[in-house]
C-alpha positions, 0 to 999 in steps of 0.5 A, spaced: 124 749 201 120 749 208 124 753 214 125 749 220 127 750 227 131 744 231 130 741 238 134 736 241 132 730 245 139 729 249 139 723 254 146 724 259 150 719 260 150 715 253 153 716 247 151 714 240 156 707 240 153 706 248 146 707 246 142 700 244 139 702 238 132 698 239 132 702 247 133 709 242 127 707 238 122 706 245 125 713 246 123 716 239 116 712 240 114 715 246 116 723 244 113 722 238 106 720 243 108 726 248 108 732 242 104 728 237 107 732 231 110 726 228 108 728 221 112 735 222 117 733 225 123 730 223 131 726 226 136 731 223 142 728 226 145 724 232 151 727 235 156 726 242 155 730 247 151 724 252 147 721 247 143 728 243 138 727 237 137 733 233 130 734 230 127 738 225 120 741 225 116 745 220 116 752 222 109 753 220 107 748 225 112 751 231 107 755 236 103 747 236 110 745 239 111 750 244 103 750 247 104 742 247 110 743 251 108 749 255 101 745 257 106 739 258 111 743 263 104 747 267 100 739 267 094 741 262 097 736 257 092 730 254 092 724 258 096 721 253 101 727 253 102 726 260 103 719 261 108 718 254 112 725 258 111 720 265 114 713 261 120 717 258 122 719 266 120 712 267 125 710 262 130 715 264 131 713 271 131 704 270 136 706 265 140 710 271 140 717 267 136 724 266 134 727 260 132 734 257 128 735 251 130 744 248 130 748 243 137 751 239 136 757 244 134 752 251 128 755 251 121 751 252 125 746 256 122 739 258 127 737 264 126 729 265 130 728 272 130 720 271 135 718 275 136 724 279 129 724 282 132 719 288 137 725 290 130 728 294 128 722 296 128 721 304 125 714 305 125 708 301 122 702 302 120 695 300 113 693 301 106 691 299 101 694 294 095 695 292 094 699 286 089 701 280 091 704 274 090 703 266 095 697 263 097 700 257 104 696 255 106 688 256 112 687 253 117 681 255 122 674 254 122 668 256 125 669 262 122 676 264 114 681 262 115 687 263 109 690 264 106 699 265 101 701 267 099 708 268 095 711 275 093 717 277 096 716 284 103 715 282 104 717 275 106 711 270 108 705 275 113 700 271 112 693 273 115 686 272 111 680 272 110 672 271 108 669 264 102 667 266 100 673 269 102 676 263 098 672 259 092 673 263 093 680 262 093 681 255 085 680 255 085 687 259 090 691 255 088 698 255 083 697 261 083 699 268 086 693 272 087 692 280 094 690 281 097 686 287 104 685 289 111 688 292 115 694 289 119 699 293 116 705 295 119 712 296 118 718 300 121 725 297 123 731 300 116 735 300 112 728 302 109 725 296 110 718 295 112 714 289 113 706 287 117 703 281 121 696 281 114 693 282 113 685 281 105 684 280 102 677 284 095 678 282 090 682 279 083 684 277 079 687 272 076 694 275 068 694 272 067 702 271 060 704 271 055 711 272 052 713 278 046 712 275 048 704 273 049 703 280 043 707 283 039 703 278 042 696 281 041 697 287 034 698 287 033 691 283 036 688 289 029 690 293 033 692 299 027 695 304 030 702 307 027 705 312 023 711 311 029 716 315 035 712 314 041 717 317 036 718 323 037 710 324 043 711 324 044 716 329 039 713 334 043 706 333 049 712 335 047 714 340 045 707 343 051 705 343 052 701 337 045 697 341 039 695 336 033 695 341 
């Protein structure tokens, strides 16, 4: 019989009866992303104390987890580690609690604050915005789209939408888009700003090319450059913004 080593996923505030069965199955999905060790692992239980899922890993395949959870925990995970860590927070905090993934001995912790990270927020507001990121997630009803994006300014941002953006926006799922809209933005204690609750108006597919493209099309738009172009720029400078 293969060994095991249990670790537990325990989200606070929720019991087996209180917990819906299909929002526990995105949660499952998610750390499946984040430890990308779904074949060695295994749910064992389900048991009280908030809402706890006791998983079972293979022995042998143990030391990948905790490198897996170290680089999580130090910020050199994958992206795809990263950003499945950042939607559970996410999940977490729209569902008004916190969470933490350990193992028997509450070593090799992933705290997920969630609901927690407002206590050290200093100022909220509401406005616009104008964000880029990767659309990765378009779920939705007939009355509401639920849509994720993942940025490198803000982490995981969790948006909501029209149907007919939303139809829109399937034909750039998995690719960067320019978003528009209003969402609420926080402040925390050491200064870094967050935004969630963010409803999408308007997008824009974001074209990515090498810097070498770009140098290329700019050169077969036959544009004549002076011979010294900063000079150019100093002497219109120093006239003052005059062209003579």
């Amino acid at each position: 019989m293969t060994e095991t080593t249990k670790y537990t996923f325990k989200i606070d505030d929720f019991t087996p009866e209180s917990m819906p069965f299909g929002r526990l199955v995105d949660y499952y999905s998610e750390i499946k992303k984040m430890l990308g060790l779904a074949e060695s692992m295994h749910l064992v239980g389900v048991f009280e104390s908030s809402h706890g899922s006791a998983f079972a890993i293979d022995r042998n395949h143990e030391s990948t987890l905790i490198k897996r959870l170290i680089a999580i925990k130090e910020g050199t995970a994958s992206q795809k580690s990263k950003r499945a860590h950042d939607t559970i927070n996410a999940m977490l905090k729209e569902d008004g609690t916190s969470g933490v993934f350990s193992d028997a001995k509450s070593q090799n912790v992933i705290q997920f604050p969630g609901k927690r990270s407002d206590d050290a927020v200093q100022l909220r507001i509401r406005d616009a915005a104008t964000f880029t990121g990767e659309l990765y997630h378009i779920a939705g009803t007939k009355d509401d789209v639920k849509v994720r994006i993942n940025t490198s300014a803000y982490g995981v941002v969790f948006c909501s939408t029209t149907r007919d953006i939303a139809k829109a926006l399937r034909d750039f799922l998995f690719e960067e888009v320019k978003v528009s809209g209003r969402g609420m933005w926080t402040r925390s204690e050491v200064g870094a700003w967050d935004i969630d609750d963010f409803a999408i108006t308007d997008f824009a597919p974001v074209q990515r090319e090498s810097l070498r493209s770009a140098v290329n099309r700019i050169r077969e738009m036959g544009v004549n450059w002076p011979d010294d172009p900063l000079g150019e720029i100093r002497d219109f400078e120093e006239n003052g913004g005059q062209v003579h």
